[in-house]
C-alpha positions as CSV (number, residue, x, y, z in Angstrom):
1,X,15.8,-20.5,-3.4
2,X,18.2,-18.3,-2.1
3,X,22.0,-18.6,-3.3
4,X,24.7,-18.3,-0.2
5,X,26.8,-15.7,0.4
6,X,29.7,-15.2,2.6
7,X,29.1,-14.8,7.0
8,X,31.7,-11.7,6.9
9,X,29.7,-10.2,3.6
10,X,29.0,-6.3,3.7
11,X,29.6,-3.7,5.5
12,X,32.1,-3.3,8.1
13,X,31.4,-1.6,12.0
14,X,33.5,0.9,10.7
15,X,31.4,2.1,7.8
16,X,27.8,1.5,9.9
17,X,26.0,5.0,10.2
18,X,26.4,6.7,13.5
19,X,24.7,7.8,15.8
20,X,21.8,5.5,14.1
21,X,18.8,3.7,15.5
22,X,16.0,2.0,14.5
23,X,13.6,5.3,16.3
24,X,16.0,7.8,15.2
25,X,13.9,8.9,13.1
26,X,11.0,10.0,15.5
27,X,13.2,13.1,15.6
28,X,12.6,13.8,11.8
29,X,9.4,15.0,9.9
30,X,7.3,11.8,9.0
31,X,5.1,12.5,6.2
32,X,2.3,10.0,5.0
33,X,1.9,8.4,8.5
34,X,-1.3,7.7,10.1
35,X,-3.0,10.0,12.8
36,X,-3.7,6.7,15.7
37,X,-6.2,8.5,18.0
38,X,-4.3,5.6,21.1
39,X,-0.6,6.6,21.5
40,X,-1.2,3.4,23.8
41,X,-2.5,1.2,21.5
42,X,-0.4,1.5,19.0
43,X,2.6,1.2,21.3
44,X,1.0,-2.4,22.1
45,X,0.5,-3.3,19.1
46,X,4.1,-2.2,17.7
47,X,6.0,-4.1,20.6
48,X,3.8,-7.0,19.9
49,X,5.0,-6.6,16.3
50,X,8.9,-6.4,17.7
51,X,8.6,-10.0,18.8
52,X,7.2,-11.9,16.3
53,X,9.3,-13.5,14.0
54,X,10.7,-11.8,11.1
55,X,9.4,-12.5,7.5
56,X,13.2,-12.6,5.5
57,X,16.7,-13.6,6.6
58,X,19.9,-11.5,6.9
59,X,21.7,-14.1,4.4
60,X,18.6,-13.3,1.7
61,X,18.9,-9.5,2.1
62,X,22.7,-9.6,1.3
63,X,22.1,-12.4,-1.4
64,X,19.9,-9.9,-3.0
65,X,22.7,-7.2,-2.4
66,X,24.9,-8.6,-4.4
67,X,22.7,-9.7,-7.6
68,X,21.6,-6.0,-7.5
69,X,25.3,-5.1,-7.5
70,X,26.1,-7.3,-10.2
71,X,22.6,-5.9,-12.0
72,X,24.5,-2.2,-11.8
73,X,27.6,-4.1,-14.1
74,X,25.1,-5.2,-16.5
75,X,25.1,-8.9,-15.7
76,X,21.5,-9.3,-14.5
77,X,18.2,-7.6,-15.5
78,X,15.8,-6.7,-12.6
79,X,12.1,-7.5,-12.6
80,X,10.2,-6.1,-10.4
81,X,6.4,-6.1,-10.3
82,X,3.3,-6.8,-8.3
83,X,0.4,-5.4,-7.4
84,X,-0.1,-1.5,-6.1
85,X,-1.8,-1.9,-3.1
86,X,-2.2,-5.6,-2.1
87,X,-5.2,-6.2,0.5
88,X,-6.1,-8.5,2.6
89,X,-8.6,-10.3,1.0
90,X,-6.5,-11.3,-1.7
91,X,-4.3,-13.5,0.2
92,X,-5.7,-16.4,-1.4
93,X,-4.1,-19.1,-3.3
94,X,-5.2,-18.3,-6.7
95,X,-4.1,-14.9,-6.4
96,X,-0.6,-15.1,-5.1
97,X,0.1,-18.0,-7.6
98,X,-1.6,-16.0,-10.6
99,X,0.7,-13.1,-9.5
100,X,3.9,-15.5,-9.7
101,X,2.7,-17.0,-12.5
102,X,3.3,-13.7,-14.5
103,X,6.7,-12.2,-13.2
104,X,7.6,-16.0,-13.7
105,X,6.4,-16.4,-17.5
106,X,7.8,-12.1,-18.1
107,X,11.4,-13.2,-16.8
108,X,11.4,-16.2,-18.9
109,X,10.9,-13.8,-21.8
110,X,13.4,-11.8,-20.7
111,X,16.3,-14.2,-20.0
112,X,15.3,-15.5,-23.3
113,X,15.4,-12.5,-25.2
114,X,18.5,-10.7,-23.4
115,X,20.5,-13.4,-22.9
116,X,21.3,-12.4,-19.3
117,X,19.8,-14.1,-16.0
118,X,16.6,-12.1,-14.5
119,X,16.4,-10.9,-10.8
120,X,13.0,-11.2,-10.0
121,X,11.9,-9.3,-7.0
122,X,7.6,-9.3,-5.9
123,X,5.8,-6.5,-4.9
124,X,4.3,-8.1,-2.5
125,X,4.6,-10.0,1.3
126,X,4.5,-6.2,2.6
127,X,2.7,-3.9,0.2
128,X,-0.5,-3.0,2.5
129,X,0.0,0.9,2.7
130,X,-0.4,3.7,0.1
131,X,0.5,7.5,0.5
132,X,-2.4,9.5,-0.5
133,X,-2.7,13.4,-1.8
134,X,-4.9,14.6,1.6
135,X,-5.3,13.1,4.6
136,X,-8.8,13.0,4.5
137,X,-11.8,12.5,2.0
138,X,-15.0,14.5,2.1
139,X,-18.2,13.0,0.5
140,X,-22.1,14.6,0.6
141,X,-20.8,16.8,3.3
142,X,-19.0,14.0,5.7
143,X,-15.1,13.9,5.8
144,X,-13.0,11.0,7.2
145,X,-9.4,10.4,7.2
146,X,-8.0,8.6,3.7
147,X,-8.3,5.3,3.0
148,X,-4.5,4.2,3.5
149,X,-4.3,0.6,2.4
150,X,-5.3,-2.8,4.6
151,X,-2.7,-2.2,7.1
152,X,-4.3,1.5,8.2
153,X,-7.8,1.1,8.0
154,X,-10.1,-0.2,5.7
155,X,-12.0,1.3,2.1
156,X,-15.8,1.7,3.4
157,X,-16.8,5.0,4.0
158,X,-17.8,5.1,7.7
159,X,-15.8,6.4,10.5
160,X,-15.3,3.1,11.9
161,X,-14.0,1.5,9.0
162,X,-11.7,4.5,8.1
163,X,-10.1,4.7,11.8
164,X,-6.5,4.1,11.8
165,X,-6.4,0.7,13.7
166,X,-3.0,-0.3,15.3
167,X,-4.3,-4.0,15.3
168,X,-4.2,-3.9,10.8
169,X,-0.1,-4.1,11.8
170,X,-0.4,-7.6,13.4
171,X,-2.7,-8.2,10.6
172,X,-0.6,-7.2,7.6
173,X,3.0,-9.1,9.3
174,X,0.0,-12.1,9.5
175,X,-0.8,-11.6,5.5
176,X,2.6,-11.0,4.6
177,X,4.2,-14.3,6.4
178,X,1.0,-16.0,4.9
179,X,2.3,-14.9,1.0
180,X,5.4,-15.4,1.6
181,X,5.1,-18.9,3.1
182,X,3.1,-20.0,0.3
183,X,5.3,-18.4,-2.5
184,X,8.9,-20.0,-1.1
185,X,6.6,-23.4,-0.5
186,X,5.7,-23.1,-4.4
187,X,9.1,-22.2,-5.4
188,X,10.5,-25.1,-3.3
189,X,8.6,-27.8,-4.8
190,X,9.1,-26.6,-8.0
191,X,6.4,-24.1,-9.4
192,X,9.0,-22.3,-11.5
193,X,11.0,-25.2,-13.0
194,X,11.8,-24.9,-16.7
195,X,10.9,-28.3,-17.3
196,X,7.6,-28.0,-16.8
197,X,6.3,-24.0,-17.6
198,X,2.7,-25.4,-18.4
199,X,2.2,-25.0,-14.3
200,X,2.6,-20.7,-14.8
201,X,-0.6,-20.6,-17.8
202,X,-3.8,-18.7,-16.6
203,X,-6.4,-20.6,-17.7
204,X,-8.5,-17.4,-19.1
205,X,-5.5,-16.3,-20.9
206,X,-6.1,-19.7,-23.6
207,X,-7.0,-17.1,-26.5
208,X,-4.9,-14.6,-25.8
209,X,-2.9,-13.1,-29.6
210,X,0.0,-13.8,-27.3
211,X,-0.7,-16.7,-26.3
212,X,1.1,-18.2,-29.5
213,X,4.2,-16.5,-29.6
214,X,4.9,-17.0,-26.0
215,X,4.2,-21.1,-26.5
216,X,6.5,-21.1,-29.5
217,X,9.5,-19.6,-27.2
218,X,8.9,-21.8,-24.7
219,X,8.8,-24.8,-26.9
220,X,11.9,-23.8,-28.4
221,X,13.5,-23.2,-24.8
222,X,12.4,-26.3,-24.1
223,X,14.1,-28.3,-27.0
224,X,17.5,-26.6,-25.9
225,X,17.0,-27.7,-22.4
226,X,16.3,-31.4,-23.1
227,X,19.3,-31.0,-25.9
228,X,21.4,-30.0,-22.9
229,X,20.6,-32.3,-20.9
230,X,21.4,-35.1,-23.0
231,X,25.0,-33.9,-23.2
232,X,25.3,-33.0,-20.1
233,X,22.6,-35.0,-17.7
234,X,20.0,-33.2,-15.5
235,X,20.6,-29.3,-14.4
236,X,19.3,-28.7,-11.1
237,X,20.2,-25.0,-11.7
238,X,16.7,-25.2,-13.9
239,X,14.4,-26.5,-11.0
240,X,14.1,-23.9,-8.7
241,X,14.8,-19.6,-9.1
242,X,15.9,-16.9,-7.0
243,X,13.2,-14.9,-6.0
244,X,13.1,-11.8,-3.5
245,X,10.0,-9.4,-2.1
246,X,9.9,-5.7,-1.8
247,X,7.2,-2.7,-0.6
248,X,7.5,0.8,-0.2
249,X,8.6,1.0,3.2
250,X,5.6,3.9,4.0
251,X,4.8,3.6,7.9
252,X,8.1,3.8,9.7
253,X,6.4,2.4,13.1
254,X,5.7,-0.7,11.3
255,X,9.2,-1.0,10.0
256,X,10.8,-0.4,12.9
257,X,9.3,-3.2,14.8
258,X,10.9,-5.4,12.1
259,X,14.4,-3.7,12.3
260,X,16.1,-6.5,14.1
261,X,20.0,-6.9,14.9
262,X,21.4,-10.8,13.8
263,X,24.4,-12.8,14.9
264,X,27.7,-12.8,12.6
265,X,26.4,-9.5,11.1
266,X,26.7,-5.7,11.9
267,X,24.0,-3.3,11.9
268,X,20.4,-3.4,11.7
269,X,18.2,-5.2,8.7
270,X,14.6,-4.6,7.7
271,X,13.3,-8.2,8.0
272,X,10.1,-7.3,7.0
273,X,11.2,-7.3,2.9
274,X,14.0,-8.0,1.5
275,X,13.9,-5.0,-1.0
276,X,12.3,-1.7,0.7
277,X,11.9,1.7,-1.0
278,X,11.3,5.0,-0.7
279,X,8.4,6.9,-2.4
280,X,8.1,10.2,-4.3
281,X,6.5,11.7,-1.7
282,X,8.2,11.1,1.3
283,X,12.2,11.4,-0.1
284,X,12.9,14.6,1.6
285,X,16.4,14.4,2.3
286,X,15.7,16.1,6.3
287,X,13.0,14.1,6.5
288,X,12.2,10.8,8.6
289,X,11.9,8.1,5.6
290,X,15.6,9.1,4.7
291,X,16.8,9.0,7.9
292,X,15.2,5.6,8.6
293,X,16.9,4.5,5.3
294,X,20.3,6.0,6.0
295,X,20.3,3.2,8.7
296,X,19.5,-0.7,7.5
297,X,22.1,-2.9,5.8
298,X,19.3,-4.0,3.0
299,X,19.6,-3.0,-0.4
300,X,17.1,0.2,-0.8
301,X,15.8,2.0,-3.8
302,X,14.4,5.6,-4.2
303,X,11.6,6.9,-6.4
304,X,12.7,9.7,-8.6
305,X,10.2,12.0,-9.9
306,X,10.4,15.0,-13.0
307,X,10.8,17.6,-10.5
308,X,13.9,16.4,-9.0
309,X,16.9,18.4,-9.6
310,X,20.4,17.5,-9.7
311,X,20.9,19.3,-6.4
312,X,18.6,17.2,-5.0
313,X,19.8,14.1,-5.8
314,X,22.8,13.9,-5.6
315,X,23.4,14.8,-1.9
316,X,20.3,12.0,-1.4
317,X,22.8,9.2,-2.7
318,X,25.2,10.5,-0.4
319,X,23.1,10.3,2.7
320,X,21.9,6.8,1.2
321,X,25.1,5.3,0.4
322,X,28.1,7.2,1.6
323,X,30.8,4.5,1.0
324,X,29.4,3.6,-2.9
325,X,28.4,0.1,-1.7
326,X,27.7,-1.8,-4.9
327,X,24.4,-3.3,-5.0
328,X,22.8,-0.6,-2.0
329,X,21.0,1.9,-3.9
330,X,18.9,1.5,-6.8
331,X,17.2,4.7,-8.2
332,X,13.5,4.3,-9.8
333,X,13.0,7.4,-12.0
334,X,9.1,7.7,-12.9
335,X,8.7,10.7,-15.0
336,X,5.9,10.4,-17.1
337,X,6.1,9.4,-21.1
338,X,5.4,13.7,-21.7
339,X,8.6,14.4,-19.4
340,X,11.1,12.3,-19.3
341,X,12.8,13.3,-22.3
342,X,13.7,17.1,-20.2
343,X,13.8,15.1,-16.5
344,X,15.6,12.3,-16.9
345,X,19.1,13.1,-18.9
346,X,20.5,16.6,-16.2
347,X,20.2,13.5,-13.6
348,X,21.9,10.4,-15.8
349,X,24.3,13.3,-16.2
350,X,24.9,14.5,-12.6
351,X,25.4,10.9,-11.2
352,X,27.3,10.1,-14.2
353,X,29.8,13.1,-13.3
354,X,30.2,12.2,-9.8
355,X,31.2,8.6,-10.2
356,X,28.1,7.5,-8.5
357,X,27.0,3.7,-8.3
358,X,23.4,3.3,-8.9
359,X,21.6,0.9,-10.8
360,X,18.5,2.6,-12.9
361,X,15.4,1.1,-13.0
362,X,12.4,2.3,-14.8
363,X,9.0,2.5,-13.6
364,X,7.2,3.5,-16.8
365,X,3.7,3.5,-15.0
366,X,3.2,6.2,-12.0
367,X,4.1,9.2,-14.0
368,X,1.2,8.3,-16.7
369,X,-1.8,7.9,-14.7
370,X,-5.0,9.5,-16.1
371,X,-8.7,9.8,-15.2
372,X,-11.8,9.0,-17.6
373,X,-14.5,11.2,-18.0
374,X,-16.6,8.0,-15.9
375,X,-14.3,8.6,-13.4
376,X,-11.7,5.6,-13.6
377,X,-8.0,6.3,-13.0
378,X,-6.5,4.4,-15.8
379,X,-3.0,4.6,-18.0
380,X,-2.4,4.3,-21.8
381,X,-0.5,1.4,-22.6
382,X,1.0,3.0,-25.3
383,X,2.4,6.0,-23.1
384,X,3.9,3.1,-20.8
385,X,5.2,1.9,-23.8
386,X,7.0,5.1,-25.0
387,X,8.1,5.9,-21.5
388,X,10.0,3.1,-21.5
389,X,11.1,3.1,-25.6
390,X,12.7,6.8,-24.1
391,X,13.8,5.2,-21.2
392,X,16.4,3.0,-23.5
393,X,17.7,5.8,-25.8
394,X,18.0,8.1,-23.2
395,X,20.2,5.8,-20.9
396,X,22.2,4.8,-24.1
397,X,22.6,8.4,-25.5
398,X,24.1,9.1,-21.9
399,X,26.3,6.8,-22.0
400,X,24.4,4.8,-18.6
401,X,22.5,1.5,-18.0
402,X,18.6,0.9,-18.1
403,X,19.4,-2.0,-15.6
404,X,15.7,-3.2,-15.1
405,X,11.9,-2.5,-14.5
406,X,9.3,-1.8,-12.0
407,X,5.8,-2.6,-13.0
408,X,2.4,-2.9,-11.3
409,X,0.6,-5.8,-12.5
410,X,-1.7,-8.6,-11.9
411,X,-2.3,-12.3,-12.6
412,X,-6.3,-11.4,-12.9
413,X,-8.7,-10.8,-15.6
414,X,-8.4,-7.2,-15.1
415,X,-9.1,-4.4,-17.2
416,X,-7.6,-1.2,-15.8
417,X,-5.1,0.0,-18.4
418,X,-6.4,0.8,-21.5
419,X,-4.7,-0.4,-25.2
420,X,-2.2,-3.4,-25.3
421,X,-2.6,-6.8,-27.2
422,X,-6.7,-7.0,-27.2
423,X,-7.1,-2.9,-27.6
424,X,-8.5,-2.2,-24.2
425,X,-10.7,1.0,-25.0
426,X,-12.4,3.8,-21.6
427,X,-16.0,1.6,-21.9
428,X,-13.9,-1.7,-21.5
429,X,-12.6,-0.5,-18.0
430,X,-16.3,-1.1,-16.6
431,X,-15.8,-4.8,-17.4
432,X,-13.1,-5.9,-14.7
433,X,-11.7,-3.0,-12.5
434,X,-11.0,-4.1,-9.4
435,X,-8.2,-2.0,-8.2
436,X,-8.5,-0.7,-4.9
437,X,-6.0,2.6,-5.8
438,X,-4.0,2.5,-9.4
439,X,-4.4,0.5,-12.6
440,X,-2.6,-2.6,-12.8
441,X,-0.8,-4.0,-16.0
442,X,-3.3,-7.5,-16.8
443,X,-1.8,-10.7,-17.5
444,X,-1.6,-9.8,-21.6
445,X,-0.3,-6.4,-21.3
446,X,2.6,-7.3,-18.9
447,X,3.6,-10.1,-21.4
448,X,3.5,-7.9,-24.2
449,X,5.9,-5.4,-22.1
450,X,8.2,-8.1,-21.5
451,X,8.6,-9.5,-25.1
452,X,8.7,-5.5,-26.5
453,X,11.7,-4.6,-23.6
454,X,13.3,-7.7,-25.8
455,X,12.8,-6.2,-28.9
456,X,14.4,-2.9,-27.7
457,X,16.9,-4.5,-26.0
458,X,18.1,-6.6,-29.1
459,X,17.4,-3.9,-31.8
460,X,18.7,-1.1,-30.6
461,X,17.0,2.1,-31.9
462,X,14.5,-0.1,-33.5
463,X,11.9,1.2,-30.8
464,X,9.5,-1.1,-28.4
């Protein structure tokens, strides 16, 4: 699954942060952590959590290094996508396989269309915790902390269920190696070869307007492969993909535990993902997230809202990746389809100026989140549409590289984002919403992203 790289790869001892550790940043201002009534408890449960085994490898984190880095040249195109809070109760088979089933099926549209290979990185194995606006909720009069995703406490409104439980970090490392397991067995015994992509269709997808064009591609992919192979005798390079995890890497105790040192390799990794990030609201450059960052060898990425200035920025890539270590830092700007046409060029600019190597990803979905007048949070598809259409001219015009995407979607008859291939109108979201915090691209609508990020790809100012 994983390509080798070499022992010796990365970074020296001489360009390791100093005066680094994995609790360093207890010293810093954590924002978006959990208020654990047991100091005790959660010290249990957290050294308990440093000896279990880790859920990635050392090799697999640097493996996914270097495709990023050779993403940031233009060679590769990153996918990225999964769900926005995963819980526990969907660790289930159908789910998980659903879930591949889509970022599979998108990145064969994309190689397809751009001609490139994909890097396809999950959102999931990891993604248990969301930051929230207030730390606690008030309803008819009764206040209780947040619900903060499966690994903090859990959605019902009582004070039991919405205590911050130490134990849910055993639990989500338990769900995490769970997804994992099963996604590397699928991949192994070959889920995702090319000879046979009838294994990735969702059955309630059948009458899909898609569903047509995407069978025609894939016939015609298919005619080339058996072509090939007649030349050239079977391809094992077709039976099997590379494919990496990734979550925002929100409570720092849990992290932590899973910061591990490894033989033949300097420095700390995050073995908990292969692919952690930092959110919007906790990439304060003094702040603990950045600090805990500063520190692992994996690749990291950063969420980059419309309110972030050049100023800002630009001392945050040097506190992220002070030597310009290709493949390290990825930067996901999320402005909004209203904004980004102001936000996004002063910072292509600024990093463009300074010589900086990033690769830009696009997350076309957090900055155009809505609410119904029933009261559902939803987005347009056709603002995450022209997010991304801007997203393309705008790198182009300045002269940059849109080098990929990050989506949150789902394998599941859901109907959270309005618009898209069947029209999805406010009264349809009643039908299928089953988000626990924000509205997921369905099967359909993240399809119909992939082939129209082909379309702009290939014609340009065309439009998606």
């Amino acid at each position: 699954m994983i390509k080798a790289v070499p022992m010796n790869a990365g970074l020296s001892d001489a360009s390791a942060p100093s005066r680094w550790a994995p609790d360093s940043w207890q010293q810093r201002v954590a924002l978006q952590q959990p208020r654990y009534d047991d100091a005790a408890e959660l010290a249990e449960a957290s050294a308990h959590l440093a000896q279990l085994p880790p859920l990635v490898t050392s090799w697999e984190v640097l493996a996914l290094k270097q495709s990023l880095a050779e993403a940031q040249e233009g060679q590769r195109f990153l996918l990225q996508g999964g769900d926005c809070a995963e819980s526990f109760a969907d660790c289930t088979s159908p789910v998980i396989s659903n879930r591949l089933k889509v970022l599979l099926q998108m990145s064969l549209v994309l190689v397809h269309g751009l001609k490139k290979p994909v890097l396809r990185v999950g959102r999931f194995a990891g993604q248990y915790a969301k930051p929230r606006s207030t730390d606690t909720e008030t309803r008819d009069g009764v206040t209780l902390p947040s619900f903060r995703g499966d690994v903090v406490n859990s959605p019902a409104f009582t004070a039991e269920a919405r205590r911050p439980d130490p134990q849910r970090l055993i639990q989500a490392h338990a769900h995490s190696a769970l997804t994992m397991n099963f996604v590397r067995a699928l991949i192994d015994g070959g889920f995702a070869d090319l000879h046979h992509p009838e294994y990735w269709d969702l059955a309630w997808v059948e009458h899909s307007p898609l569903a047509a064009e995407y069978r025609q591609m894939v016939a015609g992919i298919g005619d080339s492969l058996r072509f090939i192979e007649t030349l050239a005798g079977p391809i094992a390079g077709f039976s099997k993909v590379d494919f990496f995890t990734s979550h925002e890497a929100l409570l720092l105790h849990y992290e932590q535990s899973l910061t591990r040192q490894v033989p033949r390799h300097p420095g700390w990794f995050n073995l908990s993902t292969h692919f952690p990030w930092i959110g919007m609201r906790t990439a304060a450059l003094d702040g603990a997230h950045v600090e805990y960052f500063r520190g692992i060898r994996n690749p990291v990425a950063v969420k980059v809202g419309p309110s972030v200035t050049p100023e800002q920025l630009l001392p945050l890539i040097d506190a992220l990746n002070p030597h310009d270590e290709p493949g390290r830092l990825t930067l996901i700007h999320r402005m909004g389809n209203a904004k980004i046409a102001a936000a996004l060029p002063p910072l292509l600019e600024a990093v463009k100026r300074q010589g900086r190597r990033v690769l830009w990803v696009a997350d076309p979905m957090h900055g155009n989140t809505e609410s119904t007048s029933n009261g559902y949070k939803t987005r347009r598809f056709d603002n995450i549409r022209g997010e991304l259409d801007q997203a393309f001219d705008i790198h182009a015009a300045a002269g940059t590289r849109l080098g990929g995407v990050h989506l949150e979607l789902t394998g599941e008859d859901v109907t959270e984002c309005m618009g898209g291939a069947r029209d999805l109108s406010e009264t349809d979201l009643d039908r299928a919403y089953k988000s626990m915090v924000d509205p997921r691209l369905n099967y359909e609508q993240s399809l119909e992203l992939a082939m129209l990020i082909v379309r702009k790809s290939v014609g340009g100012s065309a439009g998606i």
